[in-house]
C-alpha positions in Angstrom: -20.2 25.2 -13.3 -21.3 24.7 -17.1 -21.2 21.7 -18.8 -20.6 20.6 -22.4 -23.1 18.1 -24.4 -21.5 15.3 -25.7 -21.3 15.5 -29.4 -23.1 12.8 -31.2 -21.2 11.2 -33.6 -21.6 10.2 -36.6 -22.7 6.8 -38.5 -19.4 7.7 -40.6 -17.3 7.6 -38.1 -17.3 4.2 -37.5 -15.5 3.1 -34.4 -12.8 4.3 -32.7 -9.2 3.8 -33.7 -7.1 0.9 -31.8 -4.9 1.7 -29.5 -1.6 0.8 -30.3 1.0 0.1 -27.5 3.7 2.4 -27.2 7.2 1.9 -28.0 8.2 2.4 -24.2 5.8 -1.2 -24.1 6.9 -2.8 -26.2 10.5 -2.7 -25.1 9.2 -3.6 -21.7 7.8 -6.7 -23.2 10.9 -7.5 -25.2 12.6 -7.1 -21.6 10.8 -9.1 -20.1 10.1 -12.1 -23.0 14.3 -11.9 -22.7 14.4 -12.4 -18.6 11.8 -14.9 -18.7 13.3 -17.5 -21.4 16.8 -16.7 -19.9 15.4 -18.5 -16.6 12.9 -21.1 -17.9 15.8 -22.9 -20.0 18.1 -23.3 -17.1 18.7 -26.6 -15.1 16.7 -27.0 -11.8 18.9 -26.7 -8.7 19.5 -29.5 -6.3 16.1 -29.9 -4.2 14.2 -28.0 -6.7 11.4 -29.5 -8.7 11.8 -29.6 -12.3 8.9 -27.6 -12.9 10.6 -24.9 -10.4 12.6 -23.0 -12.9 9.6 -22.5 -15.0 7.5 -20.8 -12.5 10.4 -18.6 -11.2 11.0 -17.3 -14.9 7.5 -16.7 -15.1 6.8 -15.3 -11.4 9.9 -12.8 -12.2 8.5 -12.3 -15.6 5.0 -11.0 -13.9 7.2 -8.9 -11.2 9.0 -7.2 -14.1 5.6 -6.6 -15.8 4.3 -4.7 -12.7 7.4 -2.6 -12.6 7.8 -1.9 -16.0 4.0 -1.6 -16.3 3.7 -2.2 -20.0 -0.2 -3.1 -19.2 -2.3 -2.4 -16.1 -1.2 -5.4 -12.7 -4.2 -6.9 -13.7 -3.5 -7.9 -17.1 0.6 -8.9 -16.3 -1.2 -11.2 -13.4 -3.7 -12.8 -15.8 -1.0 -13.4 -18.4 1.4 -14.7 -16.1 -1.2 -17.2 -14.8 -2.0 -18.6 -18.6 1.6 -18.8 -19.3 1.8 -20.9 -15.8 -1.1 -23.4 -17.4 -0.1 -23.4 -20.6 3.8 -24.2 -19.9 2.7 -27.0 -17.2 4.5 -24.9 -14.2 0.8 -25.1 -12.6 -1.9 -27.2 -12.9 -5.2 -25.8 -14.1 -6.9 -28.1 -11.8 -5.2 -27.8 -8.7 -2.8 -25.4 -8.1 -3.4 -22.5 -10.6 -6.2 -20.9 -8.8 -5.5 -21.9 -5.4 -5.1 -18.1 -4.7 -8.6 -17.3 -4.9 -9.4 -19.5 -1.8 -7.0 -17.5 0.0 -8.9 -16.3 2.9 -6.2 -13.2 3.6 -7.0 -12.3 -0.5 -10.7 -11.6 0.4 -9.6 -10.3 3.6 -7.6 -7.2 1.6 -11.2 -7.4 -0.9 -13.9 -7.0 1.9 -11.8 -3.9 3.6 -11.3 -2.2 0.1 -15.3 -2.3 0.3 -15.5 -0.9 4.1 -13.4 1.9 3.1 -15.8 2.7 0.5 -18.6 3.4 3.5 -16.4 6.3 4.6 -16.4 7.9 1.2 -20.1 7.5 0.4 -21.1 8.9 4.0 -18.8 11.6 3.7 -17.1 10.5 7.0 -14.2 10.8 6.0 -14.1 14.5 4.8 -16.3 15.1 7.8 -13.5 13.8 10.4 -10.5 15.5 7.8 -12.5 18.8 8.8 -12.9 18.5 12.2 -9.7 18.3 12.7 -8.5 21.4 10.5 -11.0 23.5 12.7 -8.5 22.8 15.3 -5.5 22.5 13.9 -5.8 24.2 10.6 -4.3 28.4 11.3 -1.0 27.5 9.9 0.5 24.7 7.1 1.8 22.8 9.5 -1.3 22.8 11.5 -3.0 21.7 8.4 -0.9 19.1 7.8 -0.8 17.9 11.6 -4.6 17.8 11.0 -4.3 15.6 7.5 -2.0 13.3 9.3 -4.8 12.8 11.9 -7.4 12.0 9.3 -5.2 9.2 7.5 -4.1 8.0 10.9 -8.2 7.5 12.2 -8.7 5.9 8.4 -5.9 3.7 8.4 -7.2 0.7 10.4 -10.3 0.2 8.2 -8.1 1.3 5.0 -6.2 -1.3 3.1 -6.2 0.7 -0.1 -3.4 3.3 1.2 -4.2 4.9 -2.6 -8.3 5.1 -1.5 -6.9 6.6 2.0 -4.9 9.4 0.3 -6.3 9.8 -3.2 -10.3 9.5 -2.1 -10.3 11.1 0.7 -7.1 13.2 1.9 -5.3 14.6 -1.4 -9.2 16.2 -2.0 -9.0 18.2 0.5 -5.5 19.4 0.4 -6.0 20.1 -3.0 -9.4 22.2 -2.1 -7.4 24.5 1.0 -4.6 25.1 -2.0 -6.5 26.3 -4.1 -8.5 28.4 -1.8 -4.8 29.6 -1.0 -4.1 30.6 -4.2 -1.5 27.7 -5.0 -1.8 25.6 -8.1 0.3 23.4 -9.9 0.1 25.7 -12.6 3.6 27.4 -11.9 6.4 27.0 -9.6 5.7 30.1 -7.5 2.1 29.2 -6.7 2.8 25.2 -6.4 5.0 25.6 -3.7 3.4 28.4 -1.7 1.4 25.6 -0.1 -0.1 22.2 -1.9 3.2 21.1 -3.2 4.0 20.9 0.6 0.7 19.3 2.0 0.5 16.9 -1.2 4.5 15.4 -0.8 3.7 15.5 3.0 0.5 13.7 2.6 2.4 10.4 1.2 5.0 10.5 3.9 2.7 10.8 6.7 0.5 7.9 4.6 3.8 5.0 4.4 3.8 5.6 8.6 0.0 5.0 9.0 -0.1 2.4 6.4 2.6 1.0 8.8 1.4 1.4 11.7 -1.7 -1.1 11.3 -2.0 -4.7 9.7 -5.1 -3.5 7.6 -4.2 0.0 6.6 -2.0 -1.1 3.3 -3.0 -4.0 0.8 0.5 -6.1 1.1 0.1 -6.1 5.0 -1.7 -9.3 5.5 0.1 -10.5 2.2 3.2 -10.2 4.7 1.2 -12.0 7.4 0.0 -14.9 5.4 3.6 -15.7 4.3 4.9 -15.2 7.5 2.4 -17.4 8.9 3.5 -20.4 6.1 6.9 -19.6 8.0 5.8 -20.3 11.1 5.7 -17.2 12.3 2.5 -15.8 14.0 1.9 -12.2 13.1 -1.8 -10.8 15.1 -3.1 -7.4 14.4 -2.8 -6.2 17.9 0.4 -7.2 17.7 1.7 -5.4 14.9 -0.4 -2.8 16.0 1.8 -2.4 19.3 4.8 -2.8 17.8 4.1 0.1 15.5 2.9 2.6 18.2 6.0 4.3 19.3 7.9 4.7 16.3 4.8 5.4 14.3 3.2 7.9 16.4 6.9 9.3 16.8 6.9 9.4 13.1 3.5 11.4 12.4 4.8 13.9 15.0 8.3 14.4 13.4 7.0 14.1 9.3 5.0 17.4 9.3 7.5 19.4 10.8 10.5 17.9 9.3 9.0 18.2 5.7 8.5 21.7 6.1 11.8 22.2 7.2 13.5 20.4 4.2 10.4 21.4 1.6 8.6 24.0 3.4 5.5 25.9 1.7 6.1 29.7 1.2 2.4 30.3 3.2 3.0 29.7 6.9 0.0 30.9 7.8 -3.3 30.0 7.3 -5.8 32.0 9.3 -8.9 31.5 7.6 -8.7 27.9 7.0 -10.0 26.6 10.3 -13.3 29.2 9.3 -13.2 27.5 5.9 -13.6 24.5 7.9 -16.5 25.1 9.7 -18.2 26.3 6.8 -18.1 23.5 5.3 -18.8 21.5 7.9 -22.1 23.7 8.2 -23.0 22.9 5.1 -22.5 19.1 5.7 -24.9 19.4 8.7 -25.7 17.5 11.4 -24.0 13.6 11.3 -26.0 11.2 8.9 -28.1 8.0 10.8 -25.5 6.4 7.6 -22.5 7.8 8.8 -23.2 6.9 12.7 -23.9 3.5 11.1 -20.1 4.2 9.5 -18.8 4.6 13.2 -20.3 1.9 14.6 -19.1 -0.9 11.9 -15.8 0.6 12.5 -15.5 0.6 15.8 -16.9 -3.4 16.2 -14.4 -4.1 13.3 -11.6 -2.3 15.5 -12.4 -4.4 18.5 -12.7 -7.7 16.6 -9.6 -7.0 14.8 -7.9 -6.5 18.1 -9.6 -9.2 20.2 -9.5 -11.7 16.7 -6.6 -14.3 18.0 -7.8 -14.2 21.7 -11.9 -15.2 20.9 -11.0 -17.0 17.3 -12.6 -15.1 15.1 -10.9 -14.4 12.0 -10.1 -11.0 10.5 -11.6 -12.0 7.2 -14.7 -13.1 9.1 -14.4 -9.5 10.8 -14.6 -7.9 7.6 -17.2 -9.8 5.7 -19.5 -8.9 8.8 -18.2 -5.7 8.2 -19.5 -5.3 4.8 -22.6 -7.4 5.4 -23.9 -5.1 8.2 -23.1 -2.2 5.8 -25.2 -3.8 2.8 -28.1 -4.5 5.5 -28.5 -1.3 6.7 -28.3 0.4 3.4 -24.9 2.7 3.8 -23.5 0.5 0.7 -25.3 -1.4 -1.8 -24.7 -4.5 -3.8 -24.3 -1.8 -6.8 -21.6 0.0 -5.3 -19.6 -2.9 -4.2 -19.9 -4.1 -7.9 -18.6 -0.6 -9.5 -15.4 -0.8 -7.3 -13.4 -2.0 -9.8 -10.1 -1.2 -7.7 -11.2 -4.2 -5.3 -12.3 -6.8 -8.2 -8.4 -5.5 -9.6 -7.2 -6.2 -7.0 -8.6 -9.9 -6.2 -7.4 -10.7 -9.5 -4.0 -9.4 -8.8 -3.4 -10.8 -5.4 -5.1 -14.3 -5.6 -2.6 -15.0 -8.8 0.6 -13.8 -7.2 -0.4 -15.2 -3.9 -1.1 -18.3 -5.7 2.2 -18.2 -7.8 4.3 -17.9 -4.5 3.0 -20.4 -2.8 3.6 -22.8 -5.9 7.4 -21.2 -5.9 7.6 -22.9 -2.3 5.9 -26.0 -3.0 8.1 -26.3 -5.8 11.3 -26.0 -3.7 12.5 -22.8 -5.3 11.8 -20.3 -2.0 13.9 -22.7 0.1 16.7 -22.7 -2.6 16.8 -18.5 -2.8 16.6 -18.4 0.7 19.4 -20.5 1.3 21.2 -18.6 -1.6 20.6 -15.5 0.8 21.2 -16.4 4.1 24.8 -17.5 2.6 25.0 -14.3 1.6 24.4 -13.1 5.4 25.9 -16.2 6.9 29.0 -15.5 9.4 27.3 -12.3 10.4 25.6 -12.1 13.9 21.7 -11.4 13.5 21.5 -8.0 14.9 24.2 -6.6 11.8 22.7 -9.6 9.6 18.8 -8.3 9.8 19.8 -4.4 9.8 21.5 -5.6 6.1 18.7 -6.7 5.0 16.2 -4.7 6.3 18.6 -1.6 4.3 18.8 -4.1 1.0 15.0 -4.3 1.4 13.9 -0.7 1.8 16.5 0.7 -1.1 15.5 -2.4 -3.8 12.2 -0.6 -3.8 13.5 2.3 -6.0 13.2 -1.2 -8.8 9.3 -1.3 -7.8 6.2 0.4 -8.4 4.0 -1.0 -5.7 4.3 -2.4 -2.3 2.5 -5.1 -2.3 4.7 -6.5 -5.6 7.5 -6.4 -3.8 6.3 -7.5 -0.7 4.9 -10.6 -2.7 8.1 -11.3 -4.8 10.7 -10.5 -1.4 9.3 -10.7 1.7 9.2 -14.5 2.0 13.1 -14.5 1.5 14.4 -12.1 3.4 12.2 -13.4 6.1 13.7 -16.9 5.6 17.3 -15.4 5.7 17.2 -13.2 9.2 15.5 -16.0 10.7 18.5 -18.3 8.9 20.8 -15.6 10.8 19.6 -16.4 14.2 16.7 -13.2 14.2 13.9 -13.8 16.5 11.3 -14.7 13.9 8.6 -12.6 15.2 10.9 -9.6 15.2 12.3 -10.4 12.0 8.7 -10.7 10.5 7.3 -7.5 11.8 10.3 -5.4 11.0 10.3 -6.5 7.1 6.7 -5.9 7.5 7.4 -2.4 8.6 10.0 -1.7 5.8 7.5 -2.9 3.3 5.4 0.3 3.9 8.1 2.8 4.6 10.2 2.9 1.5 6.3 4.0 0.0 7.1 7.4 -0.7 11.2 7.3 -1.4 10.4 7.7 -5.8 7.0 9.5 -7.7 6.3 6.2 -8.4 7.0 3.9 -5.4 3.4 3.7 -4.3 -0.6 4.2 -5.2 -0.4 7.7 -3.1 2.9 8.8 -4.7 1.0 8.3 -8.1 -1.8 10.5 -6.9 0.1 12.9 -5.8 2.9 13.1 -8.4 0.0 12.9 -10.9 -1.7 16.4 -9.3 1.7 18.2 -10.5 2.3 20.1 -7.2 5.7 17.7 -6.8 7.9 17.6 -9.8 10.6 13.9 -10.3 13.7 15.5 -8.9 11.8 17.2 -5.9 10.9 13.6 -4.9 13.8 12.2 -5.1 15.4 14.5 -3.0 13.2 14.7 -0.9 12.1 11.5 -0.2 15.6 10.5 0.1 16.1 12.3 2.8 12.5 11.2 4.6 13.4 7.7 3.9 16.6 8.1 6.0 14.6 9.4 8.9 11.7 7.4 8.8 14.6 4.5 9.1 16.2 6.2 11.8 13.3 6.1 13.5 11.7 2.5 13.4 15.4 1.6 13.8 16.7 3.3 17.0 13.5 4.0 18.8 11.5 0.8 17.8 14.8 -1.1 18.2 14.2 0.1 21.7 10.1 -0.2 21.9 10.7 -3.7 20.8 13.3 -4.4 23.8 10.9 -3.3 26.3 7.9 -6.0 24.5 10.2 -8.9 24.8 10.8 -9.3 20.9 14.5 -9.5 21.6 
């Protein structure tokens, strides 16, 4: 591969022009600036402080600036905070940074930098390969074997994008190409990557799931569950996901490529391609038997966590330390991973903003509002409603764990309102909150990846993922419904 010399430039040139924002920005902004000051200007229900309105027009103001993205989430958080200090609707001393002592906010930051240790090792693409040396002769082999990848990554994987975009979508888009399928046209797009890239996401909103630390929002949905009352474990929500999930990586492959199948069904010399490669790797590193080792002590803590009392954020700062000790990751690397510094930002401030919303009085008032809305209905009818309400709203979002942070809390309080057992109630909207991930291009981190590559075009995915979405809920519905009989949750 050549490479081009940057090109010096020149004293003249001065520095480079400002970027200017885009008119699709700035009528997000006007959008917004309009929801906002309709809601801070209006009188404080009954129960609800006076300072309530003001942080619910600003919390929804930040919610519409991560949907309608007119800057990076970072950004809309930190604005959002100073317009919560400078209005009064938090105090600068005590309540506006309460978020960054949350202990489930570094929990999400310390996994984004274990994940890191099965990039840097290789680990990852190293277990992705094994499996396509068994699986791999056909598409749907391949994809079986990609499905197995992200399911072993998942546990130690909070960044669901990290999961897909760093280590899966690479090597689909490496066996497409060697297949002579591009995004370049539609012919060669969909003779095999657009299939393994749209699959890729599907199978990733069942592992992300499927395990309490395999998607950023997950112990988002925990901590607020836990303010509830409700206690959510990660064994526990591990069990409850293991029949319908694993019933849901067996049917995704194979129902994908009978609604968008590839045109290549059969892919001889990939499992050769495989081994290759994995030749070339070589033998396993001393860093990546390091790798397994911190994974499988995080696994058994995270399992064992409630029953010994040791935390999971504990777990996964002893995690990272033992990976900084013995040299797999270094202080420099945790440093450059700017999507987990992004992300502290993002989730202390909107962790911190909800829990003001409920000091404040507003979550019981919206919660009341929608349990009313549910009331007279029996629990069973009242929580499928608004499990349904809460998966299709997400077509409004771009990112989980945004919606998970703005809904969650609510819908929670109203099936529990209805008579739902709460812990049922809690995992179920915990499940939903990772399903609806692939439903738009744009509903999720890995759908961005993916729709991003080209192999997928808009209306593909929303076909598409329609059509997923309404299995996947089949699914967790009838079969966990079932699962969760036999575990007592109802």
């Amino acid at each position: 591969m050549t490479t081009t010399a940057p090109v010096a430039k020149s004293p003249e040139a001065g520095p480079p022009a400002p970027r200017h924002p885009s008119r699709a920005a700035l009528r997000s902004t006007a959008v917004i600036a309009v929801v906002v000051l309709a809601l801070f200007f209006l009188p404080p229900p009954d129960g609800v402080d006076p300072r309530g309105m003001h942080m619910l027009a600003i919390f929804v103001g930040t919610v519409l600036g991560l949907i309608l993205q007119p800057l990076p989430s970072a950004p809309v958080a930190l604005i959002g905070l100073t317009a919560a200090m400078v209005t009064g609707a938090m105090d600068p001393g005590t309540e506006a940074l309460q978020g960054f002592s949350n202990s489930t906010v570094w929990l999400i930051v310390a996994a984004f930098f274990i994940a890191d240790g099965f990039l840097v090792t290789g680990l990852g693409r190293r277990i992705a390969l094994l499996f396509i040396t068994r699986l791999g002769r056909s598409s749907v082999g391949l994809s079986y074997g990609l499905a197995l990848t992200d399911l072993v990554l998942a546990p130690a994987t909070p960044s669901n994008t990290a999961r897909n975009g760093g280590v899966v979508y690479p090597i689909i888009s490496s066996l497409s190409r060697v297949q002579g399928s591009t995004p370049d046209d539609d012919a060669s797009r969909k003779r095999l990557g657009a299939y393994l890239a749209l699959t890729s996401v599907q199978v990733n909103v069942v592992t992300s799931a499927m395990f309490l630390t395999a998607m950023a929002g997950n112990p988002v949905a925990q901590s607020i569950a836990a303010k509830a009352g409700v206690e959510v474990t990660w064994g526990g929500w591990a069990l409850a996901a293991l029949v319908p999930g694993l019933a849901s990586l067996a049917l995704v492959p194979w129902l994908m490529a009978k609604v968008y199948g590839p045109t290549l069904r059969e892919t001889p010399d990939a499992p050769a391609e495989a081994r290759a490669e994995l030749a070339r790797l070589g033998g396993t590193s001393r860093r990546e038997v390091v790798m397994i080792a911190v994974f499988g002590l995080l696994l058994v803590l995270w399992c064992l966590g409630a029953e010994i009392g040791f935390s999971a954020t504990a777990a996964a700062f002893l995690g990272v330390s033992l990976l900084l000790v013995t040299g797999v990751l270094s202080w420099k690397q945790l440093a450059a991973n700017s999507s987990a510094w992004q992300t502290l930002v993002f989730f202390a401030v909107l962790v911190g903003m909800a829990d003001q919303l409920a000091q404040l009085g507003v979550v019981d008032w919206v919660g009341a509002s929608v349990s009313g809305a549910v009331g007279g209905l029996g629990w069973v009818t009242a929580l499928v409603a608004l499990a349904l309400v809460y998966f299709y709203v997400h077509y409004l979002f771009a990112s989980n764990t945004a919606q998970v942070v703005a809904m969650y809390g609510v819908f929670l309080g109203a099936a529990v309102a209805a008579g739902a057992p709460a812990l049922l109630a809690a995992l179920v909207l915990g499940f939903v909150g990772n399903l609806f991930g692939g439903i738009s291009h744009y509903a999720s981190g890995p759908a961005g990846v993916v729709f991003g590559s080209g192999y997928v075009t808009s209306k593909e995915w929303f076909r598409v993922g329609f059509v997923m979405g309404l299995a996947l809920l089949l699914v967790w519905g009838v079969l966990g419904s079932v699962w969760w009989k036999v575990l007592g949750l109802w």
